[in-house]
DOKE-651103 format. One line per field, with one value per residue (C-alpha): residue in three letters; y, z, x; residue number from 1. Coordinates in Angstrom, 2 decimals, always signed. Layout:
// residues N
res <- (ala; ...)
Y <- (Y; ...)
Z <- (Z; ...)
X <- (X; ...)
n <- (NUM; ...)
// end
This chain:
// residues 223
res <- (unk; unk; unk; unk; unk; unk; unk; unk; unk; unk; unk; unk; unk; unk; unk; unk; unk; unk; unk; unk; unk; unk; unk; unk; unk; unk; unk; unk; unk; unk; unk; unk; unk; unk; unk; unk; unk; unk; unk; unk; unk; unk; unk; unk; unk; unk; unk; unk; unk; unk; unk; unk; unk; unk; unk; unk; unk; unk; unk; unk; unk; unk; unk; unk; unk; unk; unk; unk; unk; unk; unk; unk; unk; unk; unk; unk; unk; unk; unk; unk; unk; unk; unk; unk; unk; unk; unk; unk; unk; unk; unk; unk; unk; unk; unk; unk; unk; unk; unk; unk; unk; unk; unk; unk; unk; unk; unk; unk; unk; unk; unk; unk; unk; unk; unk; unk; unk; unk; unk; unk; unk; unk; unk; unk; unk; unk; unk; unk; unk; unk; unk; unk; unk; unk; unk; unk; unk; unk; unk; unk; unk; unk; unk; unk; unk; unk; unk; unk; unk; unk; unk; unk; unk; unk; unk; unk; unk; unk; unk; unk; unk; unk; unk; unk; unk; unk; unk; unk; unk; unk; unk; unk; unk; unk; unk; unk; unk; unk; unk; unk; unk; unk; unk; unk; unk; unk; unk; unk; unk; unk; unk; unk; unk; unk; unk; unk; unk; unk; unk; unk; unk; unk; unk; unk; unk; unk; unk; unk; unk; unk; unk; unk; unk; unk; unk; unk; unk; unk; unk; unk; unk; unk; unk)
Y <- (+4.88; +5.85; +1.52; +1.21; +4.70; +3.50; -0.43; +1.43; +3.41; +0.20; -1.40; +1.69; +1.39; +3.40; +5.55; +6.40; +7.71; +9.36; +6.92; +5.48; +2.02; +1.13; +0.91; -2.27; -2.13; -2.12; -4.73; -1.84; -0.19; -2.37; -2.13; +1.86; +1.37; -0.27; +2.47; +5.01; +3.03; +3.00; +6.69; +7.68; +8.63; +6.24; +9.03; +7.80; +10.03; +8.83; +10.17; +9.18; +9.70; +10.93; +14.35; +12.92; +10.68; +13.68; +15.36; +12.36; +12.53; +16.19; +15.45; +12.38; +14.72; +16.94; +14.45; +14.41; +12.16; +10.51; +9.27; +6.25; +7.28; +5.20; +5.86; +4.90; +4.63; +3.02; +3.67; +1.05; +3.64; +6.33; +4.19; +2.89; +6.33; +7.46; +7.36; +5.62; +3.41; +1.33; +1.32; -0.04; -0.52; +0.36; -1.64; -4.31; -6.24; -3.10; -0.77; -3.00; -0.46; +1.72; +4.97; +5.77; +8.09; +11.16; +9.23; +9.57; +6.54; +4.63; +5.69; +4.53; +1.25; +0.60; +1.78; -0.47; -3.35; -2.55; -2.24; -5.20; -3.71; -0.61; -1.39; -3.63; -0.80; +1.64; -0.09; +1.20; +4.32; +7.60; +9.95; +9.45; +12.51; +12.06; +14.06; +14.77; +16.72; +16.75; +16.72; +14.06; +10.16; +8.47; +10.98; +12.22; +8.55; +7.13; +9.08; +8.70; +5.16; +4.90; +7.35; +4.68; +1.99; +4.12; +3.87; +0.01; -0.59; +0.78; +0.77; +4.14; +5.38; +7.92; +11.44; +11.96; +14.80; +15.32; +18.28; +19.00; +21.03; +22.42; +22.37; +25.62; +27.50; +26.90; +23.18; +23.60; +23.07; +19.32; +18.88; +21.70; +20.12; +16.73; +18.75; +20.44; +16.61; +15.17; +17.58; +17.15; +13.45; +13.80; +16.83; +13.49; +11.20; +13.02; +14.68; +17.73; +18.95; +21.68; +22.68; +24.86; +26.10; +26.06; +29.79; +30.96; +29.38; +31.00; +34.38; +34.18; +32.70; +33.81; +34.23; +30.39; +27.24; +25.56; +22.31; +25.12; +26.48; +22.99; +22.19; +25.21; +23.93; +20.28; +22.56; +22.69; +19.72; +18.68; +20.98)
Z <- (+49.31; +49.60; +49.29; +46.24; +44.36; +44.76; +43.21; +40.34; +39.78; +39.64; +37.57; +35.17; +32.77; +32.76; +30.29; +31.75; +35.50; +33.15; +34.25; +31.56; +31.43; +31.39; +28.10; +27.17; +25.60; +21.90; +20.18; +17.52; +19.90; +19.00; +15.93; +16.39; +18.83; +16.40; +13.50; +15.85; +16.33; +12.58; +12.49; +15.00; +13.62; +14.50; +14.87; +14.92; +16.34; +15.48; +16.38; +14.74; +15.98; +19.15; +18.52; +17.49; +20.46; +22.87; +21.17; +21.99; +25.81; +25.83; +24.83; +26.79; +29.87; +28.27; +28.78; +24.79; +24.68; +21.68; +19.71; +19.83; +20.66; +18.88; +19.17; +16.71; +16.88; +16.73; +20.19; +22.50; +25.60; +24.70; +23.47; +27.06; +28.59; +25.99; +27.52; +24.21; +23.57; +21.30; +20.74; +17.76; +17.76; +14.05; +12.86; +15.09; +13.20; +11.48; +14.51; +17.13; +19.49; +19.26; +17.07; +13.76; +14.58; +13.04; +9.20; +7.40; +4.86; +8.28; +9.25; +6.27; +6.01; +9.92; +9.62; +6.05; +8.12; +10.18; +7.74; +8.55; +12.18; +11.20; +8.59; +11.68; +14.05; +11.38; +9.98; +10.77; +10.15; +9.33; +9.99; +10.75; +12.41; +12.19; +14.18; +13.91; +13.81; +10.61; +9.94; +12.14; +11.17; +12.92; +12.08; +8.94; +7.49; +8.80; +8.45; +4.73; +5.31; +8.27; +5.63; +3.26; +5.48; +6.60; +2.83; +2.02; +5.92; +4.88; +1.66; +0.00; +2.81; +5.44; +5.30; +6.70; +8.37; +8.91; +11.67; +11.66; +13.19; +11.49; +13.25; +14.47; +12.59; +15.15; +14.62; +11.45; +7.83; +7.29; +9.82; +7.59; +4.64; +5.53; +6.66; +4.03; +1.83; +4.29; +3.86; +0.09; +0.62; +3.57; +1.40; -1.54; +0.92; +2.95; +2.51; +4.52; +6.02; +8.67; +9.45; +12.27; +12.31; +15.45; +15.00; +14.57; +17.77; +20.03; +18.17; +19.08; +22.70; +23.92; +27.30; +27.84; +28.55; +25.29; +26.72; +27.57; +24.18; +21.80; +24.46; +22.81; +19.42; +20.03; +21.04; +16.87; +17.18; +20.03; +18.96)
X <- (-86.64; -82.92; -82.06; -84.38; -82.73; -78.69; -80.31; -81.73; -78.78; -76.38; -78.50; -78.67; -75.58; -72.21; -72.86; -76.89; -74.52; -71.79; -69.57; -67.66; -65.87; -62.57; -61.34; -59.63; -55.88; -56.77; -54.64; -54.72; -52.23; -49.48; -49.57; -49.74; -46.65; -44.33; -45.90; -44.42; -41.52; -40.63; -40.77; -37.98; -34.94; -31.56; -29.12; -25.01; -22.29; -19.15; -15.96; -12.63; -9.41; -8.14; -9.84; -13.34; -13.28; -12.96; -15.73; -17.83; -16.75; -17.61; -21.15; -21.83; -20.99; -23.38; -25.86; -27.06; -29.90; -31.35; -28.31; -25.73; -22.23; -19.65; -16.05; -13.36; -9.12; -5.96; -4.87; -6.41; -5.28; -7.22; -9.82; -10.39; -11.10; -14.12; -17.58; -19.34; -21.74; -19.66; -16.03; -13.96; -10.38; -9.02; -6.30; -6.22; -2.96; -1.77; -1.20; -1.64; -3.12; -0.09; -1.59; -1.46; +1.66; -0.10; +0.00; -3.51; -2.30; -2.06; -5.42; -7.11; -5.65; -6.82; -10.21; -10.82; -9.36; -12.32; -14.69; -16.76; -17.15; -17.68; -20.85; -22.45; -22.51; -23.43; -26.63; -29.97; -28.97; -30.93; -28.08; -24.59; -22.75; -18.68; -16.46; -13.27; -10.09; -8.32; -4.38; -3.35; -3.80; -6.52; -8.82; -7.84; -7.78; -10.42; -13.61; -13.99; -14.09; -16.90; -18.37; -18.35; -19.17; -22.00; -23.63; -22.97; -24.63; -27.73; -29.71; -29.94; -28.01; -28.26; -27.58; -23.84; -22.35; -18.95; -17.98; -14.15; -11.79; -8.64; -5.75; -3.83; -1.31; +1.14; +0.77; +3.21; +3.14; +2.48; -0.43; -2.00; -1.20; -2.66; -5.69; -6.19; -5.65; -8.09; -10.83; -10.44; -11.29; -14.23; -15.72; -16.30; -17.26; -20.21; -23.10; -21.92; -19.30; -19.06; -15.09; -14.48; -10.67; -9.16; -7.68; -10.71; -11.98; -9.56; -10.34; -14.17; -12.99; -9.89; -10.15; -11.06; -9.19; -8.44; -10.70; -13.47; -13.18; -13.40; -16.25; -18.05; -17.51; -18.88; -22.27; -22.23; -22.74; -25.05; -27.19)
n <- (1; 2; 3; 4; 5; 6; 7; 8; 9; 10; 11; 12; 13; 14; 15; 16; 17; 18; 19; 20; 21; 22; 23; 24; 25; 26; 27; 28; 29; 30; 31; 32; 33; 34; 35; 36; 37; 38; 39; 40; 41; 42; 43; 44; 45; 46; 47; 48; 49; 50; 51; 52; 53; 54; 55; 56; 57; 58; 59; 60; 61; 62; 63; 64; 65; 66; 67; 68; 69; 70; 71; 72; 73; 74; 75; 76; 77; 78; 79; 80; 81; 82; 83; 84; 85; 86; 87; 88; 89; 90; 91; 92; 93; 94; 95; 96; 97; 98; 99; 100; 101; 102; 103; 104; 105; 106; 107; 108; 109; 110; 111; 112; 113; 114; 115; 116; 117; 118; 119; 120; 121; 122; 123; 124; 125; 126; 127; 128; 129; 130; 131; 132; 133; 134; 135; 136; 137; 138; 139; 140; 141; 142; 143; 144; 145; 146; 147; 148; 149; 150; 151; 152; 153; 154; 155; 156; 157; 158; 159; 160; 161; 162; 163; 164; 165; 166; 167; 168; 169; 170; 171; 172; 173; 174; 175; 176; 177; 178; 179; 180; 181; 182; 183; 184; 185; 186; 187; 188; 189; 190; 191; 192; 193; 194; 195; 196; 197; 198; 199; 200; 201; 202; 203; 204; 205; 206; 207; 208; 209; 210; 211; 212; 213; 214; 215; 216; 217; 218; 219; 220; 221; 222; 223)
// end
C-alpha cells in the first residue's frame, strides 16, 4: 500500500504536492537587467590640481564606493602618487610635467590642451563632482575647463558640482586674490559650488593635524 501511495504521488503534478517547479531564467530578465542598468547614476569625482588630487586620495582610503575617481594636473610627480581610477596629465607640451608654478593662466591653457582627454573620460556622465583648492594654478585654471568639457561630453549635460577650499590668510595677498578671481570663473562655469575656507576649518578643528582636519572637509564631499 505504502509502494502504490509514493507512485501516485509522483505521478500527481508539482503544484497537486505543493511543490513548485523551478522557474526558468525569463529572457524578460535581460531586458529588465539592462532597464535597471540605464537607471544608475554615473557619478565623476574629479580633482584638479595638487589640492583636488589629495582630496581624491583621502576618499579612496575612505573606501567611497559607487563613483569613478579621476585625477587631473600638471605635475607628472604628484600625479604618480594619487590612488584614481584615471589620471590625466594637463599640459603635456606646455608644462611638461613640471607644475603650473602656482599661475591660473598656466592652468587653463594645460587643461584646454587636454580638452579632448578630458571630454572622453567625462562622457556618460550624470554628475560630475570637481574638487579643488583655489588660488594656486593647477587648480584654479583648470576646473572651469573640465567644467566645460564636462557639458560638450554629454548631451544636455550633467549636473556639476564644484567643492573648493580657500586658501588661508597666512598664505598672502595674491593666492587670495587669484582665489577669489578663480571662484568668480568656477561660480559661471558649474552648477554649484560649495567653498569651504581654510580659516574657518581650523576654527571648527583646531586641535587636529592640518591633514586630519582637510580629511574632515572631503567628508562634504563623500557624503
Amino acid at each position: 500500500m505504502r509502494l502504490l501511495a509514493q507512485e501516485i504521488i509522483a505521478r500527481l503534478p508539482p503544484e497537486a504536492t505543493g511543490r513548485a517547479r523551478p522557474i526558468a531564467a525569463s529572457s524578460d530578465d535581460a531586458e529588465l537587467e539592462a532597464v535597471l542598468a540605464t537607471l544608475k547614476t554615473n557619478i565623476k569625482v574629479v580633482g584638479c590640481g595638487g589640492g583636488g588630487s589629495n582630496t581624491i586620495n583621502r576618499i579612496s582610503e575612505e573606501g567611497l564606493s559607487g563613483a569613478e575617481m579621476v585625477a587631473c594636473n600638471t605635475d607628472a610627480q604628484h600625479l604618480l602618487t594619487v590612488h584614481a581610477n584615471r589620471k590625466i596629465l594637463l599640459g603635456r607640451r606646455l608644462t611638461r610635467g613640471l607644475g603650473a608654478g602656482a599661475l591660473p593662466e598656466i592652468g587653463e591653457k594645460a587643461a584646454k590642451e587636454a580638452e579632448e582627454e578630458l571630454r572622453e573620460v567625462l562622457k556618460n556622465s550624470d554628475m560630475v563632482f570637481i574638487t579643488l583648492g583655489l588660488g594656486g594654478g593647477t587648480g584654479t585654471g583648470s576646473a572651469p575647463v573640465v567644467a566645460e568639457a564636462a557639458r560638450e561630453a554629454n548631451p544636455g549635460g550633467p549636473l556639476t558640482i564644484a567643492v573648493c577650499t580657500l586658501p588661508f590668510t597666512s598664505e598672502g595677498a595674491v593666492r587670495q586674490e587669484n582665489a577669489l578671481r578663480g571662484l568668480e570663473r568656477l561660480t559661471a562655469a558649474v552648477d554649484t559650488v560649495i567653498t569651504i575656507p581654510n580659516d574657518r576649518l581650523l576654527e571648527l578643528v583646531p586641535r587636529l593635524p592640518i591633514q586630519t582636519a582637510f580629511k574632515v572637509a572631503d567628508s562634504v564631499l563623500a557624503r
